[in-house]
Structure formats: structure tokens, C-alpha cells
SEFIMI-859418 format. One record per atom (N, C-alpha, C, O): x, y, z; residue in one letter. Coordinates in steps of 0.001 Angstrom, whole numbers, plus 500000, padded with zeros to 6 digits. Atoms other than C-alpha are relative to their C-alpha. Example, Ala and Ser with C-alpha at 12.3 -4.5 7.8 and 13.67 -1.06 7.14 Angstrom:
<torkes>
500890498810500000A512300495500507800A500900501200500000A501936501181500665A499180498810499940S513670498940507140S499230501090500730S499739502198500899S
</torkes>
This chain:
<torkes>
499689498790499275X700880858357105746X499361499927501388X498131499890501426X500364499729498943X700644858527109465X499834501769500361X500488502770500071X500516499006498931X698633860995111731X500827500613501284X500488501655501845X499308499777498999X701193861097114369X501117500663499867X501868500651498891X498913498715500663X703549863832114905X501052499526501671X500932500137502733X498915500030499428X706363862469116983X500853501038501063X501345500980502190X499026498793499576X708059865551117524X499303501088500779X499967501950501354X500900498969499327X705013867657119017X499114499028501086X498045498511500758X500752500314498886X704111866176122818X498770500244500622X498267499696501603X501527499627500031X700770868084122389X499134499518499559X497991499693499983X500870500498500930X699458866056119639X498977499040500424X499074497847500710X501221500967499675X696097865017120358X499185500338501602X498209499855502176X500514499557498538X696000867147123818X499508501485499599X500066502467499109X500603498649500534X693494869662123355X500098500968501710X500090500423502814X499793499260498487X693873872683126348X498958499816500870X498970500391501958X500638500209498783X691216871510128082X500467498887500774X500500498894502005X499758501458499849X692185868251128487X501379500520501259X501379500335502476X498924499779498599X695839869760130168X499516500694500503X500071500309501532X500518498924499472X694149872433131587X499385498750501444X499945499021502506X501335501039499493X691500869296133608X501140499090500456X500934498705501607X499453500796499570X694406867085133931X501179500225501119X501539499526502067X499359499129498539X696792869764135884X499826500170500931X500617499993501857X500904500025498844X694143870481138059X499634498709500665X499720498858501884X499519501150499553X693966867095138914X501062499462500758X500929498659501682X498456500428499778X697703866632139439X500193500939501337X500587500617502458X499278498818498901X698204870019141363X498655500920500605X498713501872501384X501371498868499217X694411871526142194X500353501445499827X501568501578499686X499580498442500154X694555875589141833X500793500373500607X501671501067500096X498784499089499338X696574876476144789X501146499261499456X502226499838499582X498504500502500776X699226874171142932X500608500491498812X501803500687498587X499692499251501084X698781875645139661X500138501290500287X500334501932499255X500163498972499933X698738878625140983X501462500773500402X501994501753499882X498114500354499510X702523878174143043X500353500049498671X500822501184498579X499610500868501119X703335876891139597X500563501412499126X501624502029499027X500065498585500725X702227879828137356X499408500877500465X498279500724500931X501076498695499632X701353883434138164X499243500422499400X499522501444498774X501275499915500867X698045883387136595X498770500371501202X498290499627502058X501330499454499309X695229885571138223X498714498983500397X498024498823501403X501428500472500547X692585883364136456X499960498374501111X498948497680501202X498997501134499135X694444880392138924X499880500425501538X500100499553502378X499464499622498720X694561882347142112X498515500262500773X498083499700501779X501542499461499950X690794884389141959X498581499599499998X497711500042499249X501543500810500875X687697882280142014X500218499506498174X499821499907497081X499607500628500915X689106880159139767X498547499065499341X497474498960499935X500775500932500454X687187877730137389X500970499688498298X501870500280497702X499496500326501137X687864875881134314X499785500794498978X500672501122498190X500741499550501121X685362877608132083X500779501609499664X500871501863498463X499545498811499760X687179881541133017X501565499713499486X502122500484498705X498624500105500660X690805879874132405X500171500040498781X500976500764498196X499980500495501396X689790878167129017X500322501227499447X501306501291498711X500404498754500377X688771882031128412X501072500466499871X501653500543498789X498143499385499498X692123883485129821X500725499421498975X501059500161498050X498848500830500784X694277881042127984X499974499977498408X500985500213497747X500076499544501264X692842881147124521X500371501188499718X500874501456498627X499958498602500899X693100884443124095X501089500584500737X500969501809500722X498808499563499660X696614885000125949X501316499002499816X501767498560500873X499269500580500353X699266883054124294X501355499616500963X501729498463501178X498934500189498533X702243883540127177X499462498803500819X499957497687500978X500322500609499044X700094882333129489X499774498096499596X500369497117500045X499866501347500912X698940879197127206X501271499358500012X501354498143500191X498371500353500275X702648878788126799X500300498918501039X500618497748500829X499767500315499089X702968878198130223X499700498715500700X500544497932501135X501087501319500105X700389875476130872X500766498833499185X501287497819499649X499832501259500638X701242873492128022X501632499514500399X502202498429500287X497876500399499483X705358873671129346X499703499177501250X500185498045501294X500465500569498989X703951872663132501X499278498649499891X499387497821500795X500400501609499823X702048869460131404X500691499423498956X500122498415498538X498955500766500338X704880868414129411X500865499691500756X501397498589500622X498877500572499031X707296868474132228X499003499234500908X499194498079501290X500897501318498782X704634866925134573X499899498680499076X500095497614499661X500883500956500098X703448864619132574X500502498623498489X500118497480498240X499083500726501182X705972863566129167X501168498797500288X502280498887500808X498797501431499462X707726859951129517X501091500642499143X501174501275498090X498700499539500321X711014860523129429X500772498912498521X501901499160498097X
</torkes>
């Protein structure tokens, strides 16, 4: 029995990880263009998003749609 889930492009990406690797790609004012997220726009930081994002599922949504289209081989 394999560990690997094929069908879910998340597997094994925990939200910090896209969260750290977005910011990377696009820095805040990119994520921020991107998605309309306060926590993105306001004296941003990682540690205040993590916060934001756990505990607002939409927004989570958003993120993880976002580092699948950035970042999923086609």
C-alpha cells in the first residue's frame, strides 16, 4: 500500500510551506494583487496569515488554488 495520493496536489504541502513558497514567488504586494486578503495587504507576516488562514477556510481555499496554478506540472 502506497502513501501517495495522486489525485490530491496538496499531498505532503503543509500551509506553511505554500503560504512561504508564494511569498517567495509573488512577495505580499503580489499576493496581495492575487487575493483580497487584509492579513496580505496590512503589516503582513507569516505568523498573522498562518492565524488568518487556519481559522478561515475561503480564504485557505484561495491560497492553496493559487499554489496549484502557480506551481502544479502540468
Amino acid at each position: 500500500m502506497s502513501n501517495k495520493q495522486p489525485s490530491n496536489p496538496l499531498h505532503g504541502i503543509t500551509l506553511e510551506k505554500a503560504l512561504t513558497t508564494l511569498l517567495g514567488h509573488y512577495g505580499w504586494e503580489g499576493l496581495a494583487e492575487r487575493i483580497n486578503i487584509k492579513c496580505f495587504e496590512n503589516d503582513p507576516s507569516i505568523k498573522s496569515s498562518l492565524k488568518f488562514l487556519r481559522k478561515t477556510q475561503w480564504a485557505r481555499d484561495k491560497v492553496e488554488a493559487l499554489y496549484i496554478s502557480t506551481f502544479e506540472e502540468p
